[in-house]
Residue frames relative to the residue before (quaternion, step in Angstrom):
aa qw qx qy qz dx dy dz
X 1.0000 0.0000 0.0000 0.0000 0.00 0.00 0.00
X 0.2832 -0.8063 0.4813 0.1949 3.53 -0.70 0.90
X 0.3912 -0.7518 0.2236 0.4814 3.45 -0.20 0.81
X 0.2971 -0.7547 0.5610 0.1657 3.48 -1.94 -0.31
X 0.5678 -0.6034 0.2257 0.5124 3.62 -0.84 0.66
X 0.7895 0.3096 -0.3589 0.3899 3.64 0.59 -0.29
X 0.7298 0.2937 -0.2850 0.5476 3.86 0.94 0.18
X 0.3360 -0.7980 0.4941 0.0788 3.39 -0.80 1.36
X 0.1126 -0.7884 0.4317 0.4235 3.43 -0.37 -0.21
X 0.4592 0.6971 -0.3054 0.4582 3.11 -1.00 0.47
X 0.7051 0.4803 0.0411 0.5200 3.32 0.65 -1.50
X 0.1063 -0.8304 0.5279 0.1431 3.44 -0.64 1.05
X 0.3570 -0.7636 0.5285 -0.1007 3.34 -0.96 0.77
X 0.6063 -0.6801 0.3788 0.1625 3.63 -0.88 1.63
X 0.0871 -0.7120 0.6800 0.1520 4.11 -0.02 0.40
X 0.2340 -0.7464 0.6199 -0.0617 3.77 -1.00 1.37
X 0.7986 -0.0454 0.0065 0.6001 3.41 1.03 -0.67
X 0.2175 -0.7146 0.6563 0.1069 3.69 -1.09 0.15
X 0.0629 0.8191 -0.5671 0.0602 3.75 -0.60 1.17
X 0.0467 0.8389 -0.5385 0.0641 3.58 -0.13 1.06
X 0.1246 -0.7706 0.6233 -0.0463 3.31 -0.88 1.57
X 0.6170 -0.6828 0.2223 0.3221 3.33 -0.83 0.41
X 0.6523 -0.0090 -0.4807 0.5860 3.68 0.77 1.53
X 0.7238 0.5458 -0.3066 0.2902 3.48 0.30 0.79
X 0.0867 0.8171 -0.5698 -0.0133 3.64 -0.21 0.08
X 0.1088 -0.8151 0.5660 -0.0587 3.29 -1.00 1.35
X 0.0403 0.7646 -0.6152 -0.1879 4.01 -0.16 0.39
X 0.4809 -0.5589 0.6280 0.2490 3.46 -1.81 0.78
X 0.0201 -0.6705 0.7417 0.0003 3.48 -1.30 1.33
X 0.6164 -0.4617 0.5477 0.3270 3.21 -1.94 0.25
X 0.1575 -0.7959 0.5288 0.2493 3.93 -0.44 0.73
X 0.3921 -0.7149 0.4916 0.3058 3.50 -0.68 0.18
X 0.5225 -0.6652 0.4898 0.2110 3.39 -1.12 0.84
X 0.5498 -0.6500 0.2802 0.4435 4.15 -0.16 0.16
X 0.6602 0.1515 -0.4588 0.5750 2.91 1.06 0.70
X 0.6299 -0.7252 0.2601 0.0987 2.96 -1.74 1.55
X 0.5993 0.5439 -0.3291 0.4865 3.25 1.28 0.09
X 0.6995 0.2945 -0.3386 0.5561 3.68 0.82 0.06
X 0.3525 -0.7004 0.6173 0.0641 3.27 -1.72 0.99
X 0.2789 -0.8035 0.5249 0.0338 3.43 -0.74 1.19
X 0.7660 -0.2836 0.2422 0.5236 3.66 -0.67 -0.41
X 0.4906 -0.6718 0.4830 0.2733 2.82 -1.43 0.57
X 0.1678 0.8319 -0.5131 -0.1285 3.63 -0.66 0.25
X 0.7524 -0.4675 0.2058 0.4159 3.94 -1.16 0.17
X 0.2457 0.7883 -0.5511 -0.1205 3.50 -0.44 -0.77
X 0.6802 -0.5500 0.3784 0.3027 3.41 -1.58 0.52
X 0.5945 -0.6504 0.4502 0.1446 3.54 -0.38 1.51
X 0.5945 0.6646 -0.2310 0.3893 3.23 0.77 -1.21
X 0.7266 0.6366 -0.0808 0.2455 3.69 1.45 -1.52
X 0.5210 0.4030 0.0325 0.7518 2.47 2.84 -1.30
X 0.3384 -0.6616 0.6684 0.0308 2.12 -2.31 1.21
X 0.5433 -0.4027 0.5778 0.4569 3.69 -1.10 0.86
X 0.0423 -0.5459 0.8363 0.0297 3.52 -1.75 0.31
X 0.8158 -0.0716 -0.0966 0.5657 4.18 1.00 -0.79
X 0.5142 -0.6273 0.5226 0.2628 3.55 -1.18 0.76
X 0.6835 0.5543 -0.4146 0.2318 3.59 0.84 -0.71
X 0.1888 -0.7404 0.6103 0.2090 3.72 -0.87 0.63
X 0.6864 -0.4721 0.4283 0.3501 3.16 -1.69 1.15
X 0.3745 -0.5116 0.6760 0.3757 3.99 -1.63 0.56
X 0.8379 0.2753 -0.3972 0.2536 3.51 -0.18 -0.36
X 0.4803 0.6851 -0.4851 0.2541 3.56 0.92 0.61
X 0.0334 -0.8942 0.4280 0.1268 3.98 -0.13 -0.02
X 0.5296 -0.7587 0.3046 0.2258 3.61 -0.45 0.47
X 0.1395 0.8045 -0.5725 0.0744 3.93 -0.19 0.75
X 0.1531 -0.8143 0.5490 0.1098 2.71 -1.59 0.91
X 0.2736 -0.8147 0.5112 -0.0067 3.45 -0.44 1.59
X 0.8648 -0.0254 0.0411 0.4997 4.04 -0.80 0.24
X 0.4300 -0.4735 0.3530 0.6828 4.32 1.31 0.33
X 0.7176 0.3627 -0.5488 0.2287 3.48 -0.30 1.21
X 0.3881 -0.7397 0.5302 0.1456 3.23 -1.23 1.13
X 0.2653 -0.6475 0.7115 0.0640 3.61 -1.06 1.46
X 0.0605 0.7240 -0.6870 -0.0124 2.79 -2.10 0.27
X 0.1431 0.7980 -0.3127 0.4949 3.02 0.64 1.89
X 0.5722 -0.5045 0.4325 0.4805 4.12 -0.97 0.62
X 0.6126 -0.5464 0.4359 0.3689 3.88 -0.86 0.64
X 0.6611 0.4892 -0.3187 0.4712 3.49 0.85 -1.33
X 0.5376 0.6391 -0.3272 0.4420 3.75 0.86 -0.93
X 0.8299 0.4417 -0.2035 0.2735 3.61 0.71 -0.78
X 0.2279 0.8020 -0.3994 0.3813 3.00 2.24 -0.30
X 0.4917 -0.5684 0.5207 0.4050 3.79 -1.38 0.97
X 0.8091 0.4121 -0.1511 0.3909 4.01 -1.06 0.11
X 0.6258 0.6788 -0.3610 0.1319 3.19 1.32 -0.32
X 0.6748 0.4534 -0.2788 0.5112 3.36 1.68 -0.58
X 0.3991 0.5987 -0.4594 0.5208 3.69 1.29 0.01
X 0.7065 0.5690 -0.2044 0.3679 3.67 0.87 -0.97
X 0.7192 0.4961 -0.0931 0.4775 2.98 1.37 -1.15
X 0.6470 0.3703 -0.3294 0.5795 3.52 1.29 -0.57
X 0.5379 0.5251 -0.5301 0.3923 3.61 1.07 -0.61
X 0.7209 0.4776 -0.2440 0.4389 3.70 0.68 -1.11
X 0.5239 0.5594 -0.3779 0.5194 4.06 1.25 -0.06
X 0.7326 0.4592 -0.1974 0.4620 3.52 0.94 -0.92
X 0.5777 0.4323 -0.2740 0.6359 3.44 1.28 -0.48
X 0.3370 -0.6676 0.5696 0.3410 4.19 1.10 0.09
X 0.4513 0.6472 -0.4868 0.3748 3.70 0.27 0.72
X 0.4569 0.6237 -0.5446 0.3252 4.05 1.24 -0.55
X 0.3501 -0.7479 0.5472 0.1364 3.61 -1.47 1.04
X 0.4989 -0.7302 0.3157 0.3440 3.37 1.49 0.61
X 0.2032 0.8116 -0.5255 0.1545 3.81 1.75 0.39
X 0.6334 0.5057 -0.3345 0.4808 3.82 0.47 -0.62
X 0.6592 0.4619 -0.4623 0.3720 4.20 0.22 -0.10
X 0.3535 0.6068 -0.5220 0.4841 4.14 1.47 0.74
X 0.9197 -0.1256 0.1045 0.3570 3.13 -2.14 0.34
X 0.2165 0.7085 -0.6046 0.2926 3.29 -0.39 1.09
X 0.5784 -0.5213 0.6091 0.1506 3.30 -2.13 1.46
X 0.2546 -0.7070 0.6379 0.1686 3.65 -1.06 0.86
X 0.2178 0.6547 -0.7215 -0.0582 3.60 -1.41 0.08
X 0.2681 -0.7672 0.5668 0.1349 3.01 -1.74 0.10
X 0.6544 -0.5822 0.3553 0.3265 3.84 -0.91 0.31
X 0.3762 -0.7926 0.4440 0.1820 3.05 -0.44 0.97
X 0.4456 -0.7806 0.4243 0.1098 3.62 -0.89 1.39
């Protein structure tokens, strides 16, 4: 993977959601902004790119399955609209930063 501004390699990085479809699996990370100390939206990326660094999964995450895809994510997080909601409410500078809790590290693979 070559790098990008919002995924470093190298660099290990919060998994917020897990979406697995049925040849794909994508987890939502926090991209970084170009500078490295601030965290920008979250967006998707291909699982496939990362490596587990920890096996443990968050207690408050729970599994649903919605249209043959399987989430893994806070319960409230799955709710239809909720990330439509959340960037609608980032763009208005209003996001309450609810997504920076219990989360699965991984990191990019070198």
């Amino acid at each position: 993977m070559s790098e990008h501004p919002g995924v470093r390699i190298g660099e290990e990085y919060p998994v917020l959601e897990v979406l697995a479809a049925q040849h794909r699996t994508l987890v939502r990370l926090p991209d970084r902004s170009a500078r490295r100390d601030e965290i920008e939206s979250p967006g998707l990326w291909d699982a496939a790119k990362f490596e587990v660094v920890s096996g443990r999964m968050p207690t408050c995450w729970v599994a649903g399955l919605n249209d043959g895809r399987l989430t893994l994510a806070p319960q409230e997080w799955q709710r239809p609209g909720f990330w439509e909601d959340f960037f609608d409410h980032l763009q208005a500078g209003q996001a309450d930063g609810r997504f920076r809790g219990n989360v699965r590290p991984v990191h990019a693979l070198t």
